[in-house]
C-alpha positions in Angstrom: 32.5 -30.9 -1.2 31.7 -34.3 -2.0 27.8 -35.8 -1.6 26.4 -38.9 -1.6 23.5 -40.6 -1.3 21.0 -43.4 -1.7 20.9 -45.1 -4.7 19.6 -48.5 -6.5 21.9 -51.2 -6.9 20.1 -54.5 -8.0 22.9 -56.2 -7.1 23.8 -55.7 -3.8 21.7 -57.0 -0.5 18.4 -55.5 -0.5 19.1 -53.2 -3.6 20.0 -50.0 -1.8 23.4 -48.6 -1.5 25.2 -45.0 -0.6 26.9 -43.8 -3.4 28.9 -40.7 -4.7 26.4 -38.3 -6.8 27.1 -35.0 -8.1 26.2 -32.1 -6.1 22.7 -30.2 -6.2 22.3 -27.6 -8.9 19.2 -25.6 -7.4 16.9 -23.6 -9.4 15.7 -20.0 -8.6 13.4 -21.2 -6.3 15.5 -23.8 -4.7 17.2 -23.8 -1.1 20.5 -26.6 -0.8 19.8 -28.5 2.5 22.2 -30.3 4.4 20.4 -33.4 5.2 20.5 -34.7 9.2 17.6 -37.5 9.4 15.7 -39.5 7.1 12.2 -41.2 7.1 11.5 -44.1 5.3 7.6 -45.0 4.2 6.5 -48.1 1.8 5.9 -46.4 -1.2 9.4 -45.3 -2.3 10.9 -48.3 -0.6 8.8 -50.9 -2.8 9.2 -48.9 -6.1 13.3 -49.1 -4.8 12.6 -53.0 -5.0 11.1 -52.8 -8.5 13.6 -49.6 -10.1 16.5 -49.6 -12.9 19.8 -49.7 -11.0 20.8 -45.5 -10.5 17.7 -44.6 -9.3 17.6 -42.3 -6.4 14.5 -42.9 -3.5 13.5 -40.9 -0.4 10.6 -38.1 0.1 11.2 -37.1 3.8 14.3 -35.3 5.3 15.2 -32.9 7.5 18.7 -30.7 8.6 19.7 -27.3 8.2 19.6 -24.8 5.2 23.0 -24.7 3.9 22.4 -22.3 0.9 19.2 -19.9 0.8 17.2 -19.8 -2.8 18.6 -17.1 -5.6 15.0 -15.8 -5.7 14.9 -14.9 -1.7 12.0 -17.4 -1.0 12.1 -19.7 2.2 14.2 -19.7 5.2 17.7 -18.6 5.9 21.0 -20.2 5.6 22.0 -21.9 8.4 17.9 -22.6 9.6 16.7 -25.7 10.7 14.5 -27.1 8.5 11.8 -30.3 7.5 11.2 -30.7 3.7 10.2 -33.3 1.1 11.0 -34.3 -2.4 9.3 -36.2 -5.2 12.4 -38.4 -4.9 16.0 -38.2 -4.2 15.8 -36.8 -0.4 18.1 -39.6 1.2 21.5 -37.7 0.4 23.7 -35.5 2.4 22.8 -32.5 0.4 19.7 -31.8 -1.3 17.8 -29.2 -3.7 14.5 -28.7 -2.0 12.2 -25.9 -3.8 11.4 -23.1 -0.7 7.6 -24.4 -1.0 8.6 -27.3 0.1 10.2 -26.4 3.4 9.0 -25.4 6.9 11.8 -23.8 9.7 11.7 -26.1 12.9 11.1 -24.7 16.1 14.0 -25.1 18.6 12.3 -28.0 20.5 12.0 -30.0 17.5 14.6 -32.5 16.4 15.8 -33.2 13.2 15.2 -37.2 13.8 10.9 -36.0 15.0 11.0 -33.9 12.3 12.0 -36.2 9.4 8.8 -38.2 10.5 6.6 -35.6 9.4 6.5 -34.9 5.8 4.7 -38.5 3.6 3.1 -39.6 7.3 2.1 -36.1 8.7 1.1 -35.5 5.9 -1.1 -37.8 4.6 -2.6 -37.9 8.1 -3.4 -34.1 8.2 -5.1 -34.0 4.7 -6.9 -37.2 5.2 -8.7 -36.0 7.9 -9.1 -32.6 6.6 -11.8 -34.6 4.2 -14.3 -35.4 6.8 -14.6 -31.5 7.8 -15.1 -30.2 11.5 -14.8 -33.3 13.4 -15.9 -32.3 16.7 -17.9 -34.6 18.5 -18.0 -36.8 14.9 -17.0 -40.8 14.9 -13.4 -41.4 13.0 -11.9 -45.1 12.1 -8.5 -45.1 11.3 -7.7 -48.5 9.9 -4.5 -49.8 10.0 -3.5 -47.5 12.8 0.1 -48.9 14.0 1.6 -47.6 11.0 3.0 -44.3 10.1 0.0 -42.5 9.0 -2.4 -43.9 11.6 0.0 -43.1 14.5 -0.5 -39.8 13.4 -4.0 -40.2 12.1 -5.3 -41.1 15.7 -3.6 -38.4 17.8 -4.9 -35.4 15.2 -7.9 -36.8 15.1 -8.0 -37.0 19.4 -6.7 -33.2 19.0 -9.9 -32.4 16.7 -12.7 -33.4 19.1 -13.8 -36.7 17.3 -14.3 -40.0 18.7 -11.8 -42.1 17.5 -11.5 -46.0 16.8 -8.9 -47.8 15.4 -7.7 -51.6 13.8 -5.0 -53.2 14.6 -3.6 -56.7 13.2 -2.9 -58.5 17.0 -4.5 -57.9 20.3 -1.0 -57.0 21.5 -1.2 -53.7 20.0 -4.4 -52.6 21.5 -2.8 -50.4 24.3 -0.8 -48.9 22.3 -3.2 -47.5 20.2 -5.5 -46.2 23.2 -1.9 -44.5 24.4 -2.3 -43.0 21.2 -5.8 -41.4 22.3 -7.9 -43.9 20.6 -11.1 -44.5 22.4 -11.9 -47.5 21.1 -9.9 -50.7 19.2 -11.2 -52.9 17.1 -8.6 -56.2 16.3 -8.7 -57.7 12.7 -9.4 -57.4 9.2 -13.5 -56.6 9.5 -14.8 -53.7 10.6 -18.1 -54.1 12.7 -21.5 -53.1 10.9 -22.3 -50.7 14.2 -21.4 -48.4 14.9 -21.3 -45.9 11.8 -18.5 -43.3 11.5 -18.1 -40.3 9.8 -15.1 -40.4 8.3 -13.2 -43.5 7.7 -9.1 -43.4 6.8 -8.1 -46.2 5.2 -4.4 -47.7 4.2 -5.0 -51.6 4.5 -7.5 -52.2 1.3 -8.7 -55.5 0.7 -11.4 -57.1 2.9 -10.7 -54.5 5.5 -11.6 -51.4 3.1 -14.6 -53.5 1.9 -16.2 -54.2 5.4 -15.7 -50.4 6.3 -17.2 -49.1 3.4 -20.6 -50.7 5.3 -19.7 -48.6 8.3 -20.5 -45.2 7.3 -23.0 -42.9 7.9 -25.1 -41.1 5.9 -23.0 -38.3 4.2 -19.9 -39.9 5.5 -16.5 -40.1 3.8 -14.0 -43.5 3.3 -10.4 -41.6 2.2 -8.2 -44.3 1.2 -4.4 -43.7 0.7 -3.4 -47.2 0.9 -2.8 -51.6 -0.1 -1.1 -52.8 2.3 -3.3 -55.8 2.2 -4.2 -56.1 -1.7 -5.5 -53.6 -4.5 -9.0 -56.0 -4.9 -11.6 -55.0 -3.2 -15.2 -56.8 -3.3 -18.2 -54.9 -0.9 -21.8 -54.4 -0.4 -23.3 -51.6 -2.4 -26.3 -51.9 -1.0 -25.2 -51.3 2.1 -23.0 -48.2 0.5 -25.5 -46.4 -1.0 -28.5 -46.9 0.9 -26.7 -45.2 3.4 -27.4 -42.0 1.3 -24.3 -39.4 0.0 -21.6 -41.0 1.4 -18.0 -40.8 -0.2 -14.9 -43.1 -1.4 -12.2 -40.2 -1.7 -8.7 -41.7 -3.5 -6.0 -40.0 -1.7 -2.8 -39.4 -3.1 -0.1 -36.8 -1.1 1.3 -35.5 -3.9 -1.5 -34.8 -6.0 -3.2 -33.0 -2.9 0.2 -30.5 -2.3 -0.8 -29.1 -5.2 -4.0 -27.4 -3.8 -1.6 -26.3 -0.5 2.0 -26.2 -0.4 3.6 -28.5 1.6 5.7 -25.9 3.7 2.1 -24.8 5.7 1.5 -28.4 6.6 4.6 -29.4 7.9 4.9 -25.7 9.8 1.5 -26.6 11.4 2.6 -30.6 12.4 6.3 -28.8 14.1 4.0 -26.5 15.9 2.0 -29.2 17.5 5.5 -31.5 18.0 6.9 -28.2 19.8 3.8 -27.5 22.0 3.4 -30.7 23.2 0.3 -31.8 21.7 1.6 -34.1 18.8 4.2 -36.9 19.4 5.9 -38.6 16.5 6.3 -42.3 17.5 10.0 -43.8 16.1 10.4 -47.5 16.3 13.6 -47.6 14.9 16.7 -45.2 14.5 19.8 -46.6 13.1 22.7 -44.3 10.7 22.0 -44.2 6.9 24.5 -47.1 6.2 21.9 -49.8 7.5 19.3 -48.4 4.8 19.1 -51.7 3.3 18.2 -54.1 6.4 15.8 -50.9 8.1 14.2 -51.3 4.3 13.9 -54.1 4.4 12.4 -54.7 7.9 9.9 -52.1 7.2 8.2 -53.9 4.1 9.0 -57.4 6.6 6.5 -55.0 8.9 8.7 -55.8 11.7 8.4 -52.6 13.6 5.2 -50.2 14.0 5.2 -46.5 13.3 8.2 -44.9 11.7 11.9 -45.8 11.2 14.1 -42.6 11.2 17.7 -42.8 9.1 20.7 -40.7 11.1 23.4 -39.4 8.7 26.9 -39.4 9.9 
C-alpha cells in the first residue's frame, strides 16, 4: 500500500510538500497508525522553514490502529487512537511506539483529538509545576494560542484564579469564554497583583515584566519565544520576592518522567466528559499544509489549525 507524507522541499511555495515515502517498519514496541488529522504547532513548522530538503515534520496525529505492536503493548488493531512523534507524524501511515498512544473515547474526534498531544500537553505539565492550584492566582501569557487555550480552561478546571494576555483588546472575550477571570491586554504584565504560577510562551519584555509578578515561592514555567529569546528584568524585584522559580519547559524532555500515553488519556477524558474543549480555528485537507503553515507563523488565526487527510 503506498504512503505518503509531508516532506521539505526548499523549492516549492512555502517549503512543504506531500510526497511518496516508504512504508513504516515498526519496532517491537511499535503500533502502525493510519493517520486521520493532523495538528500543526510553531516549533516543527519553523525548523521546516530552516531544514535540508527530505526532512520529514509533524509531532501530533490521530486515526486508528492499523497494525498492533509485535510485543502486545498498547491498543488494538482497528482502535481509535491520539499519539505523537519526535518528528515524522504528518503521513498517512505512521510507526508510533505503544507509550506514545492513548485509545479515544467514542465522543472524541479524530480532528479534537489531533489538538491534544504538543498543546495539551505542554499545557497539562506546565501547570502541573505550580502544584495544587485551588484557590491559587495563575497568568497564562500569550493565552490565544494553542497552549494557552488549553492552559486557561485546565487551569479554570483546577480551582485557580486565572488571568490572561492577549495582543488586541478584541480578543478579550474570548479569553473570558475560555474561563479566564481576568484579561490583561499587551506586552507588560502589571506589578499587582502577584500570582502563583506564571505560564509563559511570549518571552521578551512580556516574560521580563512577569517575572516581577510573582509571589513569594511562586513559579514562572516558560515553554516559549514568540516574541524574542532576549530577555532583560528586575532581580531585585525577583528575588526579594523570596524562593520563587524560573522553570525551562521543554515537552519532550518532560515525557520522559511520564509517558505521553497517560497525558493524552487524561486530556480525551476531559474532551469526552465535557469539561475540556479544544478550540480549532482552521481545518482544511493536508494538501494546503503549506498556506495553513504558513498562516500559522503569519499568526493569522488563534488557537489550533487541524490538517484532514483524504
Amino acid at each position: 500500500m503506498a504512503n505518503r507524507a509531508v516532506v521539505v522541499d526548499p523549492e516549492a511555495p512555502g517549503r512543504l510538500v506531500i510526497k511518496p515515502v516508504p512504508d513504516p517498519v515498526p519496532d517491537r514496541g511499535e503500533a502502525i497508525v493510519r493517520v486521520r488529522a493532523i495538528s500543526l504547532n510553531r516549533g516543527e513548522v519553523r525548523r521546516a522553514g530552516m531544514a535540508a530538503a527530505g526532512w520529514r515534520p509533524g509531532w501530533d496525529l490521530a486515526g486508528e490502529l492499523e497494525r498492533a505492536a509485535a510485543d502486545g503493548s498498547g491498543p488494538r488493531a482497528g482502535a481509535r487512537v491520539v499519539g505523537m512523534l519526535g518528528e515524522g507524524a504528518w503521513a498517512e501511515r505512521v510507526a508510533v511506539p505503544t507509550h506514545a498512544l492513548a485509545e479515544l473515547p467514542e465522543k472524541v474526534t479524530f480532528s479534537q483529538a489531533a489538538t491534544f498531544p504538543v498543546a495539551g500537553l505542554t499545557a497539562l505539565y506546565s501547570l502541573a509545576k505550580g502544584g495544587l492550584l485551588l484557590d491559587r492566582r495563575v497568568l497564562v501569557t500569550g493565552a490565544t494560542g494553542g497552549v494557552g487555550d488549553f492552559a486557561v480552561q485546565l487551569a479554570r478546571l483546577a480551582g485557580a484564579h486565572v488571568t490572561a494576555t492577549a495582543r488586541r483588546a478584541d480578543q478579550v472575550a474570548a479569553l473570558r469564554a475560555l474561563g479566564a477571570h481576568d484579561v490583561t491586554v499587551g506586552d507588560e504584565i502589571p506589578a499587582s497583583p502577584k500570582y502563583d504560577l506564571i505560564l509563559d510562551s511570549v518571552g521578551g519584555r512580556t516574560l521580563g515584566t512577569a517575572l516581577s509578578a510573582l509571589a513569594r515561592g511562586g513559579t514562572c514555567v516558560n515553554f516559549g519565544v514568540s516574541a524574542t529569546s532576549e530577555v532583560t528584568f528586575d532581580v531585585r524585584n525577583f528575588f526579594v520576592a523570596g524562593r520563587t522559580t524560573l522553570y525551562g519547559f521543554y515537552l519532550f524532555t518532560e515525557l520522559s518522567q511520564e509517558p505521553a500515553g497517560i497525558g493524552l488519556s487524561r486530556l480525551a477524558n476531559l474532551v469526552a466528559d465535557g469539561r475540556l474543549t479544544p478550540h480549532i480555528s482552521v481545518e482544511r485537507p493536508w494538501k494546503e499544509i503549506a498556506q495553513v503553515a504558513q498562516d500559522l507563523m503569519a499568526r493569522r488565526y488563534p488557537g489550533k489549525a487541524v490538517l484532514n487527510l483524504d
